[in-house]
N, CA, C, O and CB atoms as a CASP TS submission, in Angstrom:
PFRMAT TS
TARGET T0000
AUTHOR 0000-0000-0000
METHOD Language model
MODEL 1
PARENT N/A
ATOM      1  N   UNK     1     104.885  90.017 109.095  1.00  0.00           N
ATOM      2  CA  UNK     1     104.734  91.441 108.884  1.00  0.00           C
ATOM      3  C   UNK     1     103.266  91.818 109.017  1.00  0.00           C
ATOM      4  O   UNK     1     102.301  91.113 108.722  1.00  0.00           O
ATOM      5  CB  UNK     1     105.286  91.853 107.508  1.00  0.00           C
ATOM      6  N   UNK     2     103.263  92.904 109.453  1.00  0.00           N
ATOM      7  CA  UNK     2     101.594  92.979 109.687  1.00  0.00           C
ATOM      8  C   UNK     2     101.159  94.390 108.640  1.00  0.00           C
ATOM      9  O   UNK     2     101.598  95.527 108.465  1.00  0.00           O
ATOM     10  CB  UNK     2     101.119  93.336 111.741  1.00  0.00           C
ATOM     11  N   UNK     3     100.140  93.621 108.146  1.00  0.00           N
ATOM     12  CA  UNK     3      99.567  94.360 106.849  1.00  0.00           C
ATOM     13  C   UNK     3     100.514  94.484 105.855  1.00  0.00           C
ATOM     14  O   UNK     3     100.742  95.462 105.142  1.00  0.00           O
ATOM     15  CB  UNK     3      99.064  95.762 107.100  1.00  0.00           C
ATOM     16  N   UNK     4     101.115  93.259 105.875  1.00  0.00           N
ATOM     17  CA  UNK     4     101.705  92.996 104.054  1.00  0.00           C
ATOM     18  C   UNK     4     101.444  91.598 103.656  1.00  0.00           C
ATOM     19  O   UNK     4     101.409  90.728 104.527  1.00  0.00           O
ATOM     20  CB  UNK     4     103.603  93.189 103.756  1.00  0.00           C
ATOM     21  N   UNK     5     101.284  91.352 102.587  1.00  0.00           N
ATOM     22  CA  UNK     5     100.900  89.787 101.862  1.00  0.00           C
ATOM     23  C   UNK     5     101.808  88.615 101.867  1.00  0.00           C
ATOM     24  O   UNK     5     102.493  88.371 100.874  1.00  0.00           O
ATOM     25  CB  UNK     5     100.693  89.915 100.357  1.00  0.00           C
ATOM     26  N   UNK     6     101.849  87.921 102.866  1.00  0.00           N
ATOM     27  CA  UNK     6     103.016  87.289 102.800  1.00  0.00           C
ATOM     28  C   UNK     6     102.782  86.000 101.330  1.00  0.00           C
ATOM     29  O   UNK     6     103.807  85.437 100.945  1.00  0.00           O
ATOM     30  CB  UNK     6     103.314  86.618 104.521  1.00  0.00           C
ATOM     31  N   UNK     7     101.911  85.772 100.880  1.00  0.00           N
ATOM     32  CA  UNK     7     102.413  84.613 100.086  1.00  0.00           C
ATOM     33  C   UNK     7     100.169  84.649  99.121  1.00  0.00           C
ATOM     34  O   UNK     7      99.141  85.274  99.379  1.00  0.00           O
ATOM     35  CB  UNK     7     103.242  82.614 101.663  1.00  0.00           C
ATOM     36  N   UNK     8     100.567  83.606  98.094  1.00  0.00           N
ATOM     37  CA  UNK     8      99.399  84.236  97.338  1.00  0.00           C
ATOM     38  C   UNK     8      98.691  82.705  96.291  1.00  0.00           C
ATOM     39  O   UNK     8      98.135  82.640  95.195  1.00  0.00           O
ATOM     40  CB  UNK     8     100.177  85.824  96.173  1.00  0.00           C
ATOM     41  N   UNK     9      99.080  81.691  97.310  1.00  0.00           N
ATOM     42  CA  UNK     9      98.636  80.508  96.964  1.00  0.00           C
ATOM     43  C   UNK     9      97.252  80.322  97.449  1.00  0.00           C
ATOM     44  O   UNK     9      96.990  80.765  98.568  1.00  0.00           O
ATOM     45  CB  UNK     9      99.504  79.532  97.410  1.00  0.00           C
ATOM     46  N   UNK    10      96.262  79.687  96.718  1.00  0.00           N
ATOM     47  CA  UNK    10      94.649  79.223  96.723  1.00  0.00           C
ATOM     48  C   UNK    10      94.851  77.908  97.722  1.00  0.00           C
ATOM     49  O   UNK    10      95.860  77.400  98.211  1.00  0.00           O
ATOM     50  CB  UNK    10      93.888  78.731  94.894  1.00  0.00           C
ATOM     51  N   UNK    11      93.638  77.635  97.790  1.00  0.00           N
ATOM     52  CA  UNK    11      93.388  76.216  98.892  1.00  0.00           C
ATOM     53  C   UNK    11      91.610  76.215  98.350  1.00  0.00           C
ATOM     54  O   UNK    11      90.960  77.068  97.746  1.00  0.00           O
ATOM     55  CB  UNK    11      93.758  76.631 101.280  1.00  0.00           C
ATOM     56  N   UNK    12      91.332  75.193  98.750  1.00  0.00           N
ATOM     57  CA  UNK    12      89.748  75.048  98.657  1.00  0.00           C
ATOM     58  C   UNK    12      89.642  74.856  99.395  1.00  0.00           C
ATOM     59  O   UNK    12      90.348  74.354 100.269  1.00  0.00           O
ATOM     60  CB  UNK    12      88.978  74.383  98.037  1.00  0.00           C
ATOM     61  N   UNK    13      87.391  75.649  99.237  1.00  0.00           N
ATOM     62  CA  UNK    13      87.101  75.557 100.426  1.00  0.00           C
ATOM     63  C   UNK    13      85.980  74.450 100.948  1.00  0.00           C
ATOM     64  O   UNK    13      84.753  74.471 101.037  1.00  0.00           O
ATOM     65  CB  UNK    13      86.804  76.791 100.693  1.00  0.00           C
ATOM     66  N   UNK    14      86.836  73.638 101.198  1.00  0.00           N
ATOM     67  CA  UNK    14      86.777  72.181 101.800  1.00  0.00           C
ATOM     68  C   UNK    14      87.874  72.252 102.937  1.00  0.00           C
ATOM     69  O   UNK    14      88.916  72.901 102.843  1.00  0.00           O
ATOM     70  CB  UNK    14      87.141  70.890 100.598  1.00  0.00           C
ATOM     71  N   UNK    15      87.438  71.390 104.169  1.00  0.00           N
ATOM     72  CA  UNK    15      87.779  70.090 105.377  1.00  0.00           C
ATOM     73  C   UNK    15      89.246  70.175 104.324  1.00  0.00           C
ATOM     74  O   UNK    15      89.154  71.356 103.989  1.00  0.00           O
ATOM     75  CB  UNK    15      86.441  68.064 105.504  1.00  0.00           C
ATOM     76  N   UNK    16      90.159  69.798 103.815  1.00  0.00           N
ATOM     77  CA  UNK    16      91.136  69.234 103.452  1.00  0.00           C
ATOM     78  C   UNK    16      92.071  70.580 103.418  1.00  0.00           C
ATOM     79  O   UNK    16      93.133  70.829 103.989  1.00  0.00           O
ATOM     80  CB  UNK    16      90.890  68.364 102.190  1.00  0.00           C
ATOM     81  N   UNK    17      91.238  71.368 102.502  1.00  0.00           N
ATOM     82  CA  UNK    17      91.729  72.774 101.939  1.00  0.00           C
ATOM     83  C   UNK    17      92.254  73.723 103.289  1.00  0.00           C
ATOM     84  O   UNK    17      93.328  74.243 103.592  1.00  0.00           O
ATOM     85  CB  UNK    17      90.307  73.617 101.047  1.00  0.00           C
ATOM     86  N   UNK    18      90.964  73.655 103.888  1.00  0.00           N
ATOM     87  CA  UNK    18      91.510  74.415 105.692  1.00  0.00           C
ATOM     88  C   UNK    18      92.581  74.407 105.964  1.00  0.00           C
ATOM     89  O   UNK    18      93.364  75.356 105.953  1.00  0.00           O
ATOM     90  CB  UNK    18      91.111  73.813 107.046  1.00  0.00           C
ATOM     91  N   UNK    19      92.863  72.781 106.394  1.00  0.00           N
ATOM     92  CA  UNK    19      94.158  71.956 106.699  1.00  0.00           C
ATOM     93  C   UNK    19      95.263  72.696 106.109  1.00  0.00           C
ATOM     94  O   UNK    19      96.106  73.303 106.769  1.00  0.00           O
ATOM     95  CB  UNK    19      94.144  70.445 106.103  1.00  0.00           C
ATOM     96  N   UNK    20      95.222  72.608 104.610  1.00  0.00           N
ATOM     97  CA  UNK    20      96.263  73.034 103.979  1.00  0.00           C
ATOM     98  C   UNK    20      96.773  74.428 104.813  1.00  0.00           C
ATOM     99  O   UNK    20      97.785  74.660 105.475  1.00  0.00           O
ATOM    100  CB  UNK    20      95.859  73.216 102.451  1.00  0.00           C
ATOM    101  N   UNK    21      95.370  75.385 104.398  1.00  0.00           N
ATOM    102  CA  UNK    21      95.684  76.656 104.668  1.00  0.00           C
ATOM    103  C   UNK    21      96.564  76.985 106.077  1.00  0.00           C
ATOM    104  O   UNK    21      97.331  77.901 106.370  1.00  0.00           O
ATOM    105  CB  UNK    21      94.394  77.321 104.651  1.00  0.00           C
ATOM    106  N   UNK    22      96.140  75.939 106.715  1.00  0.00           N
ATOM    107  CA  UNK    22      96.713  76.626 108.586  1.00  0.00           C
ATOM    108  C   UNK    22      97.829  76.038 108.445  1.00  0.00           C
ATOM    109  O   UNK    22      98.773  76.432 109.129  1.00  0.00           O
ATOM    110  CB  UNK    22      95.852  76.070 110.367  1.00  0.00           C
ATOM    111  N   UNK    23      97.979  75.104 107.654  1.00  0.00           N
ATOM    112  CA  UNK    23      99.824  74.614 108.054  1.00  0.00           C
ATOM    113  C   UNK    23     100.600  75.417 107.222  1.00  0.00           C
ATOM    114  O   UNK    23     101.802  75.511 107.471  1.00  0.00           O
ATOM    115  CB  UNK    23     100.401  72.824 107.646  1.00  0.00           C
ATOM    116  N   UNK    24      99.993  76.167 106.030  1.00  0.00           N
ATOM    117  CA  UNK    24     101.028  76.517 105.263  1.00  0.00           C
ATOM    118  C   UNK    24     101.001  78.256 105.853  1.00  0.00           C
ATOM    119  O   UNK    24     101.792  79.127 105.490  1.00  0.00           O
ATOM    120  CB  UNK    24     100.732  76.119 103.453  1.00  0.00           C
ATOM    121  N   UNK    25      99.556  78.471 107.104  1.00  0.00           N
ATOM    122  CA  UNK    25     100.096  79.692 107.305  1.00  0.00           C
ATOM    123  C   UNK    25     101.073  79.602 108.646  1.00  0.00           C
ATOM    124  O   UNK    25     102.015  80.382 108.786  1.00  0.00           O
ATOM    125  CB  UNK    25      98.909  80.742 107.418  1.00  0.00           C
ATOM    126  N   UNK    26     100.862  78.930 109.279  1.00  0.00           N
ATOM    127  CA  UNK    26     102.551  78.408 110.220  1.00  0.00           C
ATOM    128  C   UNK    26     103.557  77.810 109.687  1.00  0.00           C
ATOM    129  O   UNK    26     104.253  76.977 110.268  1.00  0.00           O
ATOM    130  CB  UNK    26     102.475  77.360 111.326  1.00  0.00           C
ATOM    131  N   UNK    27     103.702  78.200 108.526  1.00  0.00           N
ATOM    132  CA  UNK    27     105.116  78.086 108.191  1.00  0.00           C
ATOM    133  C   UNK    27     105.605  79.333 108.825  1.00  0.00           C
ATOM    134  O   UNK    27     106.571  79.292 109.587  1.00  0.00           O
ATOM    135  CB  UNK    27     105.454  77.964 106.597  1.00  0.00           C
ATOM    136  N   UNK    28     104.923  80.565 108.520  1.00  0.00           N
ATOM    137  CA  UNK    28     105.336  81.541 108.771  1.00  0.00           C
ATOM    138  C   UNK    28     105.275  81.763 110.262  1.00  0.00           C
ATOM    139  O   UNK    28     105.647  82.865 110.666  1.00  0.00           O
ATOM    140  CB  UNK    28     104.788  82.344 108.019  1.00  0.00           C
ATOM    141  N   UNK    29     104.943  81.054 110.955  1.00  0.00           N
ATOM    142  CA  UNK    29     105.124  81.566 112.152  1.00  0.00           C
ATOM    143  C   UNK    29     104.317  80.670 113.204  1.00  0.00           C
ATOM    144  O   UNK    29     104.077  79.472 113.056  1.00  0.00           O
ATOM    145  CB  UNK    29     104.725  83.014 112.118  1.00  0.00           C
ATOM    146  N   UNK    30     103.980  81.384 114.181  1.00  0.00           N
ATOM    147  CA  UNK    30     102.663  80.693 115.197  1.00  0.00           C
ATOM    148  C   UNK    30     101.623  81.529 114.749  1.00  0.00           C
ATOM    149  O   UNK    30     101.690  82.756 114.665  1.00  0.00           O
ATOM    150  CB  UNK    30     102.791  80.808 117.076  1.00  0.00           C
ATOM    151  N   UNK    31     100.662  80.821 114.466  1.00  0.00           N
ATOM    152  CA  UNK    31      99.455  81.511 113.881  1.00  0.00           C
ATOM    153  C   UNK    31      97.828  81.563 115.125  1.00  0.00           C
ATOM    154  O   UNK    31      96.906  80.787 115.376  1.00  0.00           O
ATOM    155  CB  UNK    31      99.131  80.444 112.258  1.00  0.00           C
ATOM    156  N   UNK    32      98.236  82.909 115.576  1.00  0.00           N
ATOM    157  CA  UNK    32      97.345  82.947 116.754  1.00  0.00           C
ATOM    158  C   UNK    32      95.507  83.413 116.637  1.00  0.00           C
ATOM    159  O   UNK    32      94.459  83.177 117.237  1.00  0.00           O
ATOM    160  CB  UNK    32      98.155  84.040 117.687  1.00  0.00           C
ATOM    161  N   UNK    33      96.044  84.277 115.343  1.00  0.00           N
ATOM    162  CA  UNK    33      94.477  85.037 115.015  1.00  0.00           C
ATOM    163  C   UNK    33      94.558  85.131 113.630  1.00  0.00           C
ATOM    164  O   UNK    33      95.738  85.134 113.279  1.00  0.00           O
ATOM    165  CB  UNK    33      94.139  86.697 115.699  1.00  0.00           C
ATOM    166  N   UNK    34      93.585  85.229 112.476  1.00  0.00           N
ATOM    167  CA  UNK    34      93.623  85.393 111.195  1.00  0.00           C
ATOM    168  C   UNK    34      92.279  86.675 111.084  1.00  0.00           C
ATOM    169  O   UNK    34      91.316  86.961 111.795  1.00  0.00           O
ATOM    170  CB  UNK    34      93.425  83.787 110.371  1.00  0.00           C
ATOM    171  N   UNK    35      92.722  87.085 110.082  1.00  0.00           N
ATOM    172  CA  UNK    35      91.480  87.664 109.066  1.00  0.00           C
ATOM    173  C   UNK    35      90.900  87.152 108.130  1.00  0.00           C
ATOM    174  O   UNK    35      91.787  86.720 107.394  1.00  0.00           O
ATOM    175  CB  UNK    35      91.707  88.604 108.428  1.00  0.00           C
ATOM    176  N   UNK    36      89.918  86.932 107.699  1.00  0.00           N
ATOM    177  CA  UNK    36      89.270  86.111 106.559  1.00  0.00           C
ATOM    178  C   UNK    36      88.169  86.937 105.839  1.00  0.00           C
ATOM    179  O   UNK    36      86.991  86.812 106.175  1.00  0.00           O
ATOM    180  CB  UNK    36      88.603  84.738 107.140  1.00  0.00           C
ATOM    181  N   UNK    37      88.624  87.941 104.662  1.00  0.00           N
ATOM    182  CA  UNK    37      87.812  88.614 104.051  1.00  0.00           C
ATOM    183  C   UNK    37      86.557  88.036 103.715  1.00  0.00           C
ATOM    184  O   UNK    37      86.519  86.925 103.186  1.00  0.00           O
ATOM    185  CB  UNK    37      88.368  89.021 103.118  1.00  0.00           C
ATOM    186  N   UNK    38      85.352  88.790 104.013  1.00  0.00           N
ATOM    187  CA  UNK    38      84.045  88.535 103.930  1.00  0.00           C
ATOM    188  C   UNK    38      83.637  88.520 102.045  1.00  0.00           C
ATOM    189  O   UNK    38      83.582  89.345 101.133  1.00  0.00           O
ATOM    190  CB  UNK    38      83.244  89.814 104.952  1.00  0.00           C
ATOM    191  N   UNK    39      83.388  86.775 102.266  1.00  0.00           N
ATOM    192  CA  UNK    39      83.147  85.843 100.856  1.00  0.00           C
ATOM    193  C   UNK    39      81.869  85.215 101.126  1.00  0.00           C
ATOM    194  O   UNK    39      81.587  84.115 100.651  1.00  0.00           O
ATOM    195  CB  UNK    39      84.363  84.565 100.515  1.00  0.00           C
ATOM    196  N   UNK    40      81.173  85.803 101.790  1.00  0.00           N
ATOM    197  CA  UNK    40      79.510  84.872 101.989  1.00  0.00           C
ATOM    198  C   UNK    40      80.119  83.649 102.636  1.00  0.00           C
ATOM    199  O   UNK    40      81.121  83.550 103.345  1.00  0.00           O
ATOM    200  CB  UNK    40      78.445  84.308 100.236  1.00  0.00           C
ATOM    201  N   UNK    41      79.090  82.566 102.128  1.00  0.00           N
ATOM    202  CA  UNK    41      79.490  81.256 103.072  1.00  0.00           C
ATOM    203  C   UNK    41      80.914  80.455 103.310  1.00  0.00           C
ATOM    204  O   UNK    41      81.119  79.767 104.310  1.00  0.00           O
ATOM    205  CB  UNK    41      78.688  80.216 102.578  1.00  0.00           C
ATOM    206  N   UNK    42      82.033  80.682 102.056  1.00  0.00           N
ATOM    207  CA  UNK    42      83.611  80.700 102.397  1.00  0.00           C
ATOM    208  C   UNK    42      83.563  81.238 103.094  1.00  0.00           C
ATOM    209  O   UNK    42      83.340  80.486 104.042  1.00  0.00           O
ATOM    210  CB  UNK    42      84.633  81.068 101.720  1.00  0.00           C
ATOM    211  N   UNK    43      83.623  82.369 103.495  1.00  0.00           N
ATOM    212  CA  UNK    43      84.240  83.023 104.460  1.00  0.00           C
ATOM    213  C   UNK    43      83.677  82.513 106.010  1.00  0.00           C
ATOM    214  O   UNK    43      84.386  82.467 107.015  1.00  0.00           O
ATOM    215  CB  UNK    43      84.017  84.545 104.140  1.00  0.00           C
ATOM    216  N   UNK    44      82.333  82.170 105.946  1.00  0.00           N
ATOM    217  CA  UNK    44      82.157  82.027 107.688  1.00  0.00           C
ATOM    218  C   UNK    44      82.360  80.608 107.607  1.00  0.00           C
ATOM    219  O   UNK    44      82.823  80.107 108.632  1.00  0.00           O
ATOM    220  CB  UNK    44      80.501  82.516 108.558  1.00  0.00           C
ATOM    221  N   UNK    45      82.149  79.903 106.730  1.00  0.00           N
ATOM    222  CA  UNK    45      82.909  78.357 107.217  1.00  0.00           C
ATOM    223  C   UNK    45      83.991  78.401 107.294  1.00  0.00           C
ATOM    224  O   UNK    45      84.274  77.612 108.196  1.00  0.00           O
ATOM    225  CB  UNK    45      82.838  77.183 106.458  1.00  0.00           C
ATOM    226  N   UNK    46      85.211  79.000 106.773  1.00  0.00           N
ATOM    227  CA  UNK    46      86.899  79.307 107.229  1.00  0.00           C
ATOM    228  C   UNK    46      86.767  79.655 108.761  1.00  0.00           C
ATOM    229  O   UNK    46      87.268  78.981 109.661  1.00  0.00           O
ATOM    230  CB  UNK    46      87.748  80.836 106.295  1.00  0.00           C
ATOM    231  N   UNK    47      85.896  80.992 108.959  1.00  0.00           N
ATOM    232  CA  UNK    47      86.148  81.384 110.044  1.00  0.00           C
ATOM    233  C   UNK    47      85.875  80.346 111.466  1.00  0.00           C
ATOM    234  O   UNK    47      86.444  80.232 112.552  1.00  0.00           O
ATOM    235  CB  UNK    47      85.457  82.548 109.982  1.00  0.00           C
ATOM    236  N   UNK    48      84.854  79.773 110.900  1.00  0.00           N
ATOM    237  CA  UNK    48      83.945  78.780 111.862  1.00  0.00           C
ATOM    238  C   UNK    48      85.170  77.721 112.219  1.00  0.00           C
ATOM    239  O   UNK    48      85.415  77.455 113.396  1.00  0.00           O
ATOM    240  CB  UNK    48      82.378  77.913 110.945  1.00  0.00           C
ATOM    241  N   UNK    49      86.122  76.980 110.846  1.00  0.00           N
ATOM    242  CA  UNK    49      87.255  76.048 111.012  1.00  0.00           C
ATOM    243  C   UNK    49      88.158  77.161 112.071  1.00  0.00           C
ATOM    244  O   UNK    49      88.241  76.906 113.272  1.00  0.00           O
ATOM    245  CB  UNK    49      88.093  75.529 109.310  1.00  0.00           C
ATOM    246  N   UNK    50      88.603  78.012 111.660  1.00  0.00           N
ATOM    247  CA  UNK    50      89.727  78.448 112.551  1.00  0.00           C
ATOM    248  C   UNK    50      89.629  78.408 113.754  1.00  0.00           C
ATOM    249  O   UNK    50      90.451  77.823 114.458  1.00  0.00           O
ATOM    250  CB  UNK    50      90.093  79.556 112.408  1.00  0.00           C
ATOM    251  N   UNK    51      88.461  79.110 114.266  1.00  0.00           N
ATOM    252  CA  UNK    51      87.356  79.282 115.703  1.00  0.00           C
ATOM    253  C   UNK    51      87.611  77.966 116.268  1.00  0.00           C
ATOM    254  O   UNK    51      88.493  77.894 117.124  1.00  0.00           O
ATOM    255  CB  UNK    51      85.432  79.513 115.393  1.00  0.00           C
ATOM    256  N   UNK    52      86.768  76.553 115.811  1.00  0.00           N
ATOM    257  CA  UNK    52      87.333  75.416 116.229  1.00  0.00           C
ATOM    258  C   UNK    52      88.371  75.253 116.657  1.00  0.00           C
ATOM    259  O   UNK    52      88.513  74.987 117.850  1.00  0.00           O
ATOM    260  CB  UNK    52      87.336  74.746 115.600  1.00  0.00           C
ATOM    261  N   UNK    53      89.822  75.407 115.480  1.00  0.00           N
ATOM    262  CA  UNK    53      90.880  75.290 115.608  1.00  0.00           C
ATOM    263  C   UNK    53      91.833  75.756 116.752  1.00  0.00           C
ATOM    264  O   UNK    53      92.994  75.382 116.914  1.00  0.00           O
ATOM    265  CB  UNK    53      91.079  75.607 114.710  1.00  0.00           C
ATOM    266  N   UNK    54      90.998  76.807 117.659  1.00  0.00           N
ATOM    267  CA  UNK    54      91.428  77.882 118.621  1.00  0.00           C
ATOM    268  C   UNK    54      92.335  79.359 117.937  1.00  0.00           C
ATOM    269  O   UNK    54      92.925  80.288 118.489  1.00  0.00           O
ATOM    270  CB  UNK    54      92.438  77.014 119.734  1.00  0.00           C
ATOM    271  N   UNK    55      92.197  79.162 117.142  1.00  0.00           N
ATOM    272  CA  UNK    55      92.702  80.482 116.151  1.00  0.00           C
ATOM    273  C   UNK    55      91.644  81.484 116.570  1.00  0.00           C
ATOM    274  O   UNK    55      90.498  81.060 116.718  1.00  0.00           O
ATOM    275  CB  UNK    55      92.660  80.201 114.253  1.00  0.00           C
ATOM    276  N   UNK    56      91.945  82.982 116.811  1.00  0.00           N
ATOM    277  CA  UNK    56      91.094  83.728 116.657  1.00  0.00           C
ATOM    278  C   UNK    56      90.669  84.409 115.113  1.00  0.00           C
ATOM    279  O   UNK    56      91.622  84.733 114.406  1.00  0.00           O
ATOM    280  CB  UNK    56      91.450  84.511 117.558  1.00  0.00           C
ATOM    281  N   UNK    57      89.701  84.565 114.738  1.00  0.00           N
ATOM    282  CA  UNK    57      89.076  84.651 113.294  1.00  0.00           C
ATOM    283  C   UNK    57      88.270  85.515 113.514  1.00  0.00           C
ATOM    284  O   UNK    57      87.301  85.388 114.263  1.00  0.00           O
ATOM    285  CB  UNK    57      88.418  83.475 112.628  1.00  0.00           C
ATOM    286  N   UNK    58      88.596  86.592 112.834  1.00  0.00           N
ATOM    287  CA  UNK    58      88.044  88.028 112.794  1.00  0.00           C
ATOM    288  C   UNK    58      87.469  88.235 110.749  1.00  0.00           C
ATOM    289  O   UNK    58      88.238  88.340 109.793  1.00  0.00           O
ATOM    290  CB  UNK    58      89.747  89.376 113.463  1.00  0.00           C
ATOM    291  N   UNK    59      86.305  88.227 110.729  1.00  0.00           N
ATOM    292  CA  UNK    59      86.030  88.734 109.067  1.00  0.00           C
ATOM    293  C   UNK    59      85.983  90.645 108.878  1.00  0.00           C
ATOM    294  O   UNK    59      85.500  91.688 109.319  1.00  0.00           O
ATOM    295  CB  UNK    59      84.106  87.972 108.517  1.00  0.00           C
ATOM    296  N   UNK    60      86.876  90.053 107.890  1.00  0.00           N
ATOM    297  CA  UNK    60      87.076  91.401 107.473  1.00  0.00           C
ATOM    298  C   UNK    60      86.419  92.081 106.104  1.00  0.00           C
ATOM    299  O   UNK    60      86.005  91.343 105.210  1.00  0.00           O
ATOM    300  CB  UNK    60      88.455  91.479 107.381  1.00  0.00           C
ATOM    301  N   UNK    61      86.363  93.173 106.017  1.00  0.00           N
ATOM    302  CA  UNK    61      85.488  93.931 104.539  1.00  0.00           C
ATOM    303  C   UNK    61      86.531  94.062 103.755  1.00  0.00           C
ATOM    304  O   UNK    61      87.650  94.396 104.144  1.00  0.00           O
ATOM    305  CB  UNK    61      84.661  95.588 104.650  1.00  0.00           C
ATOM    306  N   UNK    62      86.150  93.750 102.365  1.00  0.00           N
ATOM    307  CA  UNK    62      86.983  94.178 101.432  1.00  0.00           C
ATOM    308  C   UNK    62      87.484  95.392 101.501  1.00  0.00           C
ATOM    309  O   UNK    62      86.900  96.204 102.219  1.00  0.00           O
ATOM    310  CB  UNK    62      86.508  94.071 100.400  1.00  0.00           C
ATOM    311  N   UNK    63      88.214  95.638 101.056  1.00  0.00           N
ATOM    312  CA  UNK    63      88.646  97.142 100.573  1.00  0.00           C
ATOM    313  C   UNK    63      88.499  97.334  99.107  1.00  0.00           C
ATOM    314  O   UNK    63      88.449  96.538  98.170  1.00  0.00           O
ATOM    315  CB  UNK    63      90.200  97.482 100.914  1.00  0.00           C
ATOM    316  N   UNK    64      88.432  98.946  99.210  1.00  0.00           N
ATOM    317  CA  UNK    64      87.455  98.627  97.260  1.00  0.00           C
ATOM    318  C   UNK    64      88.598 100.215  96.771  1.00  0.00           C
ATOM    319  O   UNK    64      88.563 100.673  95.629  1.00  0.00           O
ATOM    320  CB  UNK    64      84.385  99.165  97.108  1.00  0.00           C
TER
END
């Protein structure tokens, strides 16, 4: 669904944690591009893993 929350489980942000995150977000599907709300250095090392990963990784601003 696009722009609804599909699920609301943590991962760390560690090499291991990534992992977690991309398999458990293809459960839901084929996972072609992500958003990764802007968290200082979490956030651009996620983005940096996905990028690698061939995922497209777009950071996004909170909403307040």
């Amino acid at each position: 669904m696009l722009g609804s929350a599909l699920d609301g489980r943590s991962f760390p942000a560690t090499a291991a944690g990534y992992r977690r995150l991309r398999h458990g977000a293809r459960s839901f599907g084929v996972l072609r591009r992500a958003g990764v709300e802007c968290t200082g250095s979490y956030g651009a090392a996620l983005t940096r893993h996905l990028r690698t990963e061939g995922i497209e990784a777009t950071e996004a601003n909170q909403t307040r």
